[in-house]
C-alpha positions as a Markdown table, in Angstrom:
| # | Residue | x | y | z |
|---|---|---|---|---|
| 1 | Unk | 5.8 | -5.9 | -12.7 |
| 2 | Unk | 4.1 | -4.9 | -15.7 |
| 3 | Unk | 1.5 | -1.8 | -15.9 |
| 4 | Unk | -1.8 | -2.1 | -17.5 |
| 5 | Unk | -2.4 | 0.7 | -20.1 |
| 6 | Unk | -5.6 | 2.1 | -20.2 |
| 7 | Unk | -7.4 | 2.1 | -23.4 |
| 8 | Unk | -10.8 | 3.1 | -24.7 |
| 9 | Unk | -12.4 | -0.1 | -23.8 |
| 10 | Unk | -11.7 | 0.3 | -20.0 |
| 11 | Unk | -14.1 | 3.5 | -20.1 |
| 12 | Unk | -16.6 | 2.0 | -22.3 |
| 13 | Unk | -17.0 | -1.3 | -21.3 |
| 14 | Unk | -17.8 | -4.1 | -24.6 |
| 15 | Unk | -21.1 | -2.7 | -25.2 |
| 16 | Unk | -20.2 | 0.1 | -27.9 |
| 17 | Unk | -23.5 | 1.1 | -28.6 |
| 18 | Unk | -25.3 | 4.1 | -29.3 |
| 19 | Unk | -26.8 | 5.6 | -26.9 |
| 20 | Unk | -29.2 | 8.9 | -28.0 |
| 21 | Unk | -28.9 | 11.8 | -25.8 |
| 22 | Unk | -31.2 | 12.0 | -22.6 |
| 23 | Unk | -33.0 | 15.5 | -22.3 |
| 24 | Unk | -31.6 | 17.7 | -20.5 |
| 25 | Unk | -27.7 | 16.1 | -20.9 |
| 26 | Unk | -24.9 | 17.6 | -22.4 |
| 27 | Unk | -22.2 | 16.2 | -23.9 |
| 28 | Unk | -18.2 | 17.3 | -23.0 |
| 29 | Unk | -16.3 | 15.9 | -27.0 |
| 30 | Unk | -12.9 | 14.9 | -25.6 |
| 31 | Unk | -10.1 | 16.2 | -28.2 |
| 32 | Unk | -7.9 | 13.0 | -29.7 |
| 33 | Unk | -5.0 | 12.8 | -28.2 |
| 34 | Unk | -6.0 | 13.4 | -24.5 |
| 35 | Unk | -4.4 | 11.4 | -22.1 |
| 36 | Unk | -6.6 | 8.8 | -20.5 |
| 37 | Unk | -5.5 | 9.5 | -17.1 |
| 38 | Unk | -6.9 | 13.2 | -17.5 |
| 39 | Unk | -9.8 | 11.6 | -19.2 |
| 40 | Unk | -10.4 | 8.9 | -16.1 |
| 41 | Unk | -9.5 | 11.7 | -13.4 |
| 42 | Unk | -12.6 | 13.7 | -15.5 |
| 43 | Unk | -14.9 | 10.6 | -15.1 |
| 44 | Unk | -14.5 | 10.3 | -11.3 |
| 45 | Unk | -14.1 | 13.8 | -10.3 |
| 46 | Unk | -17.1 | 15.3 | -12.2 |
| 47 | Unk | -19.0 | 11.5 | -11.8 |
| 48 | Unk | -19.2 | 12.1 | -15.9 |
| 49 | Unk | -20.6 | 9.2 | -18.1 |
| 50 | Unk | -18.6 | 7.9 | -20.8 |
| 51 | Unk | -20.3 | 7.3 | -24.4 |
| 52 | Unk | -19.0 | 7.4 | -28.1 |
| 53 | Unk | -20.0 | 9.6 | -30.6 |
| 54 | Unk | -19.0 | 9.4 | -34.3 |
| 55 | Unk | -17.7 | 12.0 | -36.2 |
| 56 | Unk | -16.5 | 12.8 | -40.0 |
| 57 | Unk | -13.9 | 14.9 | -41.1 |
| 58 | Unk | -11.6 | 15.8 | -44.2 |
| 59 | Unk | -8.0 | 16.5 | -44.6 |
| 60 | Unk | -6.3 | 19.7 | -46.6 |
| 61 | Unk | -6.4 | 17.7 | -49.8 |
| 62 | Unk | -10.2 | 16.8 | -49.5 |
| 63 | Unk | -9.9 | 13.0 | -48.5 |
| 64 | Unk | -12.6 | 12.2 | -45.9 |
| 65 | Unk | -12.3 | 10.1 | -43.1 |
| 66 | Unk | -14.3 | 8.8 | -40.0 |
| 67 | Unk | -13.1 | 9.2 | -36.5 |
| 68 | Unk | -14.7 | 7.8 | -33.3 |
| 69 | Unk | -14.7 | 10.2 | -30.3 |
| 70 | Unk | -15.0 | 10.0 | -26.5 |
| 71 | Unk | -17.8 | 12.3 | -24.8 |
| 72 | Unk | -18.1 | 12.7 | -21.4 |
| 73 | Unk | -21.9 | 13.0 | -20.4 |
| 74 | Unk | -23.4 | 14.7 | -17.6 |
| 75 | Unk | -25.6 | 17.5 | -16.6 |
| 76 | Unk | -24.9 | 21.3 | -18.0 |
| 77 | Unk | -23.5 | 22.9 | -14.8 |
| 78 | Unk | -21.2 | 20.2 | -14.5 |
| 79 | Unk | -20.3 | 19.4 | -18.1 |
| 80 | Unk | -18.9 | 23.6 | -18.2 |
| 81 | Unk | -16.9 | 22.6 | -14.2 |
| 82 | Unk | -15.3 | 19.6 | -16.2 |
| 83 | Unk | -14.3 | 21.4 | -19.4 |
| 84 | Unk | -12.9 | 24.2 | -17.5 |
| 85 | Unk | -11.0 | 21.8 | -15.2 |
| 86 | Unk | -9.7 | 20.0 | -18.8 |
| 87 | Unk | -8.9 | 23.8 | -20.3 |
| 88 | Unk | -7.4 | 25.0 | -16.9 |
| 89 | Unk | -5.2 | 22.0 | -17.2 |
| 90 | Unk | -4.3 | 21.7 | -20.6 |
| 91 | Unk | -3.5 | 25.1 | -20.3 |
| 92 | Unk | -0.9 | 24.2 | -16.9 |
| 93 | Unk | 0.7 | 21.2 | -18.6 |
| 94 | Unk | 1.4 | 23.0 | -21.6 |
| 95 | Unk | 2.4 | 26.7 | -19.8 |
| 96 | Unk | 6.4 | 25.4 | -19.3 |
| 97 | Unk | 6.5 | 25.7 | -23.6 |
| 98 | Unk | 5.9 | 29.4 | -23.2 |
């Protein structure tokens, strides 16, 4: 019995496109390297919307690179509930290193 892993395209569907920001929405940037059961148990618990955004960055040496990133979108009250629960348990899974 194999597992399925979970990738990117199970939250976003094929349709990867850009979808402007409805007023009064707020979106949660999920850091790389989250894993996607912590990003899925986000979706469902907070009943957040899952969306792209597009982002550039650079390295030490100056070498720029484009990155795609997951944002979880939802109202402000409940985008703040879901990043604390994402802090709160970053913050548990990583506590047995201290």
């Amino acid at each position: 019995m194999s597992e399925k892993v979970l990738g990117i395209e199970d939250l976003l569907g094929e349709d990867e496109e850009i979808v402007e920001e409805p007023e009064g929405l707020y979106d949660l940037v999920i850091p790389p390297g989250v894993p996607m059961t912590l990003i899925h148990e986000l979706i469902s618990e907070f009943d957040l919307e899952p969306h792209t955004k597009s982002s550039s960055g650079s390295v030490e040496d100056g070498e720029l690179f484009d990155m795609t990133l997951i944002v979880l979108r939802g109202d402000l009250e409940t985008v703040r509930r879901a990043e604390k629960y994402l802090l709160d348990e970053f913050d548990e899974r990583i506590g047995c290193f201290g």
